[in-house]
NUFIDO-287206 format. One record per residue (C-alpha): y negated, z, x negated; chain; residue number from 0. Coordinates in nm, 3 decimals, padded with zeros to 5 digits. Each point is the difference from the previous one (the first is absolute). Last residue first. Example, Ala and Ser with C-alpha at 12.3 -4.5 7.8 and 13.67 -1.06 7.14 Angstrom:
! NUFIDO-287206
+---------+---------+---------+-------+------+
|      yy |      zz |      xx | chain | resi |
+---------+---------+---------+-------+------+
|  00.106 |  00.714 | -01.367 |     A |    1 |
|  00.344 |  00.066 |  00.137 |     A |    0 |
+---------+---------+---------+-------+------+
END
This chain:
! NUFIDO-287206
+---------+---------+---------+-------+------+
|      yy |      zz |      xx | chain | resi |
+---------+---------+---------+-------+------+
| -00.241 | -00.976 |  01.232 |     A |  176 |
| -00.086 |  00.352 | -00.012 |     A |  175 |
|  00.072 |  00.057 | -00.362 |     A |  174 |
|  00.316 |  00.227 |  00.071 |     A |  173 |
|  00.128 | -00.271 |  00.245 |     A |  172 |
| -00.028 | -00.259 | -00.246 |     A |  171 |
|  00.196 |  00.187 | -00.298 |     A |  170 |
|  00.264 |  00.069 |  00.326 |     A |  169 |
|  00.034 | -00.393 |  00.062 |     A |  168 |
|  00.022 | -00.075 | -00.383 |     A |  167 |
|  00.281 |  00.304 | -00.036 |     A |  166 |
|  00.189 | -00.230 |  00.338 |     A |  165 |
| -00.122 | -00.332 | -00.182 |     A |  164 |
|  00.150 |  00.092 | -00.353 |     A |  163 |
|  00.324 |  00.131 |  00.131 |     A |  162 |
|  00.202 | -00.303 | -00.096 |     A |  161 |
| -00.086 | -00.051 | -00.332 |     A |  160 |
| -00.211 | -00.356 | -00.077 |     A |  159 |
| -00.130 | -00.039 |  00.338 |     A |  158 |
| -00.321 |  00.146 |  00.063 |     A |  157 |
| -00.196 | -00.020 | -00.270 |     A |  156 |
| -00.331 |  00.126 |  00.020 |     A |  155 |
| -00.345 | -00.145 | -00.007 |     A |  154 |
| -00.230 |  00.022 | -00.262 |     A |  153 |
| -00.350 | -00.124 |  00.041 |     A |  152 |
| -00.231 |  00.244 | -00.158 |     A |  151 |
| -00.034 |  00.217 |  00.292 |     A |  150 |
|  00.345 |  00.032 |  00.040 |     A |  149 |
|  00.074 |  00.089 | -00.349 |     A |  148 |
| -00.278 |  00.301 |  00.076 |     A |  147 |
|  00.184 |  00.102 |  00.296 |     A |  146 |
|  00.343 |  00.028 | -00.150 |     A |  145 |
| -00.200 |  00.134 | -00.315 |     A |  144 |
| -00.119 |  00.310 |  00.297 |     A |  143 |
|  00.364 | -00.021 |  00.111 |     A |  142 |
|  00.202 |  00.116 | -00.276 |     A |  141 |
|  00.254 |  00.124 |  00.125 |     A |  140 |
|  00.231 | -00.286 |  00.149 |     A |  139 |
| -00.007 | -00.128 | -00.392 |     A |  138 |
| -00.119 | -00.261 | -00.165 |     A |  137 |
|  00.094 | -00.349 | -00.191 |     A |  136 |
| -00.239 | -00.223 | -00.076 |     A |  135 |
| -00.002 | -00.440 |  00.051 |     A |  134 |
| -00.169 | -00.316 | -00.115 |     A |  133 |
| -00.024 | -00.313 |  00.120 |     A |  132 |
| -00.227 | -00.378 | -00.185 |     A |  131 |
| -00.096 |  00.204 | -00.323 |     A |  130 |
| -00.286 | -00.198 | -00.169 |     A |  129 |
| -00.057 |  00.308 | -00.215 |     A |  128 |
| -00.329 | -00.039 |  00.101 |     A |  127 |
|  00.127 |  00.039 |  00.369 |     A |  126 |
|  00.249 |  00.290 | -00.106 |     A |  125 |
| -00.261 |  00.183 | -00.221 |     A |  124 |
| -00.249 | -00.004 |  00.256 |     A |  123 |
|  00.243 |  00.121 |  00.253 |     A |  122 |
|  00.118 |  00.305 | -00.185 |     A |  121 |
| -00.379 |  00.114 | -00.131 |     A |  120 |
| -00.037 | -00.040 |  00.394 |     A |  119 |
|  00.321 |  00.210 |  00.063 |     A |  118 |
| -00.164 |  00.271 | -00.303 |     A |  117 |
| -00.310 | -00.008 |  00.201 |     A |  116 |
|  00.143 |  00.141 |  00.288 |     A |  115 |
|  00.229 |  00.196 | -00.126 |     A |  114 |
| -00.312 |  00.176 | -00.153 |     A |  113 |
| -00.200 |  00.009 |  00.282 |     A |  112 |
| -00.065 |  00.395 | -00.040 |     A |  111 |
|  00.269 |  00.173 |  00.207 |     A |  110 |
|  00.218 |  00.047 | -00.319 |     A |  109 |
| -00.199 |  00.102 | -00.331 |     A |  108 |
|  00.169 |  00.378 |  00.003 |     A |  107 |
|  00.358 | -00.142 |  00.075 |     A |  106 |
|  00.005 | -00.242 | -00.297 |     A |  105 |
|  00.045 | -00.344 |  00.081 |     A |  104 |
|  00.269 | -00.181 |  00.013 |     A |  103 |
|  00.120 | -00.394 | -00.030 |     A |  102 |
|  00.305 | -00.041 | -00.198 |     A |  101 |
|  00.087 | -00.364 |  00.067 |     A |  100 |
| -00.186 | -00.296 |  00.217 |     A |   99 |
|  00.224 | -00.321 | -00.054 |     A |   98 |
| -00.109 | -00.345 | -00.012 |     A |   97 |
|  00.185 | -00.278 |  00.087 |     A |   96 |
| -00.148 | -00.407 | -00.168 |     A |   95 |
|  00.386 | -00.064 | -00.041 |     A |   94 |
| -00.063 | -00.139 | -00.379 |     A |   93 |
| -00.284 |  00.234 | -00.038 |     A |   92 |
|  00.164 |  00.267 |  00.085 |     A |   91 |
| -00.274 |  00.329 | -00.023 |     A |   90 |
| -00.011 |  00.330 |  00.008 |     A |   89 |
| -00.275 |  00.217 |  00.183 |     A |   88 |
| -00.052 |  00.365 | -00.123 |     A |   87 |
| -00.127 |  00.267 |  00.116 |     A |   86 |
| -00.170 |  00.319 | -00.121 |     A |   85 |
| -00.223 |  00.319 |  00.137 |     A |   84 |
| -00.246 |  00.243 | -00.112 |     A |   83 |
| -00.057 | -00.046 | -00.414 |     A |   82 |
| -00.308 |  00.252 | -00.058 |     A |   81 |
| -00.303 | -00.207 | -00.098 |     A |   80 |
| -00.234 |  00.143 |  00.316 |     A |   79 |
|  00.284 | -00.177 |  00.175 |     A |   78 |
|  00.286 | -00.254 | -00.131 |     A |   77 |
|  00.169 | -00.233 |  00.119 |     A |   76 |
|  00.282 | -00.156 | -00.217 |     A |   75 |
|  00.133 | -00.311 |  00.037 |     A |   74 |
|  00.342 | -00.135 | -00.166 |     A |   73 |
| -00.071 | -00.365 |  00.014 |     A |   72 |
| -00.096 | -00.007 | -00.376 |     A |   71 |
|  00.347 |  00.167 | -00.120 |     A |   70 |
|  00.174 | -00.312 |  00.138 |     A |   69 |
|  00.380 |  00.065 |  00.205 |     A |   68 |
|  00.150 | -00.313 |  00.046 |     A |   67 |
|  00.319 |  00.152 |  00.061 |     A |   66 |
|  00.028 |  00.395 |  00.028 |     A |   65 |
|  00.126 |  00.153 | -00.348 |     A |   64 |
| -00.339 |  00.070 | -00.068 |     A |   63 |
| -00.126 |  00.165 |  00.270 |     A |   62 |
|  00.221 |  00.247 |  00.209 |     A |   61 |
|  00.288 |  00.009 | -00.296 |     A |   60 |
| -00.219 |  00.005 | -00.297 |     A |   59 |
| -00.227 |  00.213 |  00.186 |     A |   58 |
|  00.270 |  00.229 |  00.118 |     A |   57 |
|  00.156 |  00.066 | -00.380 |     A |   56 |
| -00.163 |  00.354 | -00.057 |     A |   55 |
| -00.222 |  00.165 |  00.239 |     A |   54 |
| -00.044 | -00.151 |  00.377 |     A |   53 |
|  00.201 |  00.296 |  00.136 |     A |   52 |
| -00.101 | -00.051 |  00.431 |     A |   51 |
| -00.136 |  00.348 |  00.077 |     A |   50 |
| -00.326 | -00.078 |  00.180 |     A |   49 |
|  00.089 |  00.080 |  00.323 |     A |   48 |
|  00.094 | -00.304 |  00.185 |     A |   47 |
|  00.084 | -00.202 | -00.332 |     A |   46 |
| -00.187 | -00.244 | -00.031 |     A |   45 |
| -00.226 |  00.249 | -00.155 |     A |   44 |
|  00.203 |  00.022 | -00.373 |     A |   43 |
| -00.207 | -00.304 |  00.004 |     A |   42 |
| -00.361 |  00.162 | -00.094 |     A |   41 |
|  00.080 |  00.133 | -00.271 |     A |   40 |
|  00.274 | -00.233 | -00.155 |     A |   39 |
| -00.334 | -00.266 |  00.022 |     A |   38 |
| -00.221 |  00.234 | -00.191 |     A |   37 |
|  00.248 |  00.091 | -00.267 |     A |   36 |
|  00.090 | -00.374 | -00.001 |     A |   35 |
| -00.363 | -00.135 | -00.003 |     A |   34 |
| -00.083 |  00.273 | -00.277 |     A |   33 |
| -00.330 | -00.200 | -00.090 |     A |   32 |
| -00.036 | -00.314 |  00.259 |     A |   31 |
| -00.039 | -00.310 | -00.100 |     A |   30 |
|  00.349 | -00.125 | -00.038 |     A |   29 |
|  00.097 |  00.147 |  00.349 |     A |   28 |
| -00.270 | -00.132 |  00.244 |     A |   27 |
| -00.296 |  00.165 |  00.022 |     A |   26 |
| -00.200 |  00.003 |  00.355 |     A |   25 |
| -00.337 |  00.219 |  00.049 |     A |   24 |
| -00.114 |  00.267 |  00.233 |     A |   23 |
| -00.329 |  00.172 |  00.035 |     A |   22 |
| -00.201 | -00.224 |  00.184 |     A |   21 |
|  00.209 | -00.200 |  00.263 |     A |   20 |
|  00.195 | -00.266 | -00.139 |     A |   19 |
|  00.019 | -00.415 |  00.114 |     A |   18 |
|  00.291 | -00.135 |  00.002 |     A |   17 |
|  00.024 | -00.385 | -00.067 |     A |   16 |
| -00.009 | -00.188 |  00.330 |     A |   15 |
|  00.299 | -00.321 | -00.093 |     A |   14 |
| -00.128 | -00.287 |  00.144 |     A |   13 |
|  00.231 | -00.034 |  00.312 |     A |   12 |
|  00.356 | -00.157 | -00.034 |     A |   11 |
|  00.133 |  00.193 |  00.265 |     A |   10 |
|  00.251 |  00.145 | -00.210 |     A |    9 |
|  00.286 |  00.159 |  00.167 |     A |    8 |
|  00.089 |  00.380 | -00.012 |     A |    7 |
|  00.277 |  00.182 |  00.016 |     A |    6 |
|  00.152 |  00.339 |  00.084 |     A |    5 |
|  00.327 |  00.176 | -00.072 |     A |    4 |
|  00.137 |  00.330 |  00.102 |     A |    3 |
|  00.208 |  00.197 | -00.247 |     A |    2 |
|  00.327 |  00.012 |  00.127 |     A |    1 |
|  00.191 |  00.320 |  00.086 |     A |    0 |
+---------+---------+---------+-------+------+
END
């Protein structure tokens, strides 16, 4: 089954740069010590239980075999110093599309506004990025970043497979709306 996809339009606002509640700070990849350690950490939890195997050649293939993949917009949260959660927004500048790739957050930080602040890290990036669209891809699971994505001005696709509005419809239903 597809991967559900979202977008987002730029509504050519000022871009609202993040601002981070005491304790936590944002590192992107270059400047952080052990950034691939740290990041294979915390994205083995895309998978639903923690298992996905991010050892060995999955960064080159997740990261830097992606097009226009830049070290620098690979974000790192991290709380009380320890490295909590990642995403990372890539950029065509020629199309002016951003993607959102490999966002997760370790289970024991989740429930704390970190999605949250990672989709405004997101968004701020995008707009200074002078990105015009952008788009994620997500799963029927994971409905607290559903709700999050939702907040920060996703909205999903409902056309490009053709049970994406009947699994959109259902996503809905579970959220109440």
């Amino acid at each position: 089954m597809a991967q559900l996809i979202m977008n987002w339009e730029n509504d050519n606002a000022e871009a609202k740069e993040p601002v981070l509640p005491a304790g936590v700070e944002v590192k992107n990849f270059p400047k952080l010590e052990n950034a691939l350690t740290a990041w294979q950490d915390i994205v083995r939890y895309l998978d639903e239980n923690g298992q996905l195997d991010t050892s060995g050649e999955y960064y080159k293939i997740a990261m830097l075999d992606y097009p226009n993949y830049e070290e620098e917009l690979c974000y790192f949260l991290l709380v009380q110093g320890e490295p909590a959660a990642t995403l990372t927004v890539i950029c065509d500048y020629e199309k002016k599309q951003g993607y959102i790739h490999m966002v997760a957050c370790k289970p024991e930080f989740r429930g704390r506004g970190l999605g949250r602040l990672l989709n405004e890290i997101a968004v701020y990036t995008l707009k200074e990025k002078k990105m015009q669209t952008a788009y994620l891809t997500t799963d029927d699971w994971r409905i607290p970043a559903i709700k999050s994505y939702l907040r920060a001005g996703f909205f999903p696709d409902l056309e490009t497979e053709a049970d994406f509005k009947e699994r959109w419809e259902k996503i809905y239903l579970s959220l109440g709306l």
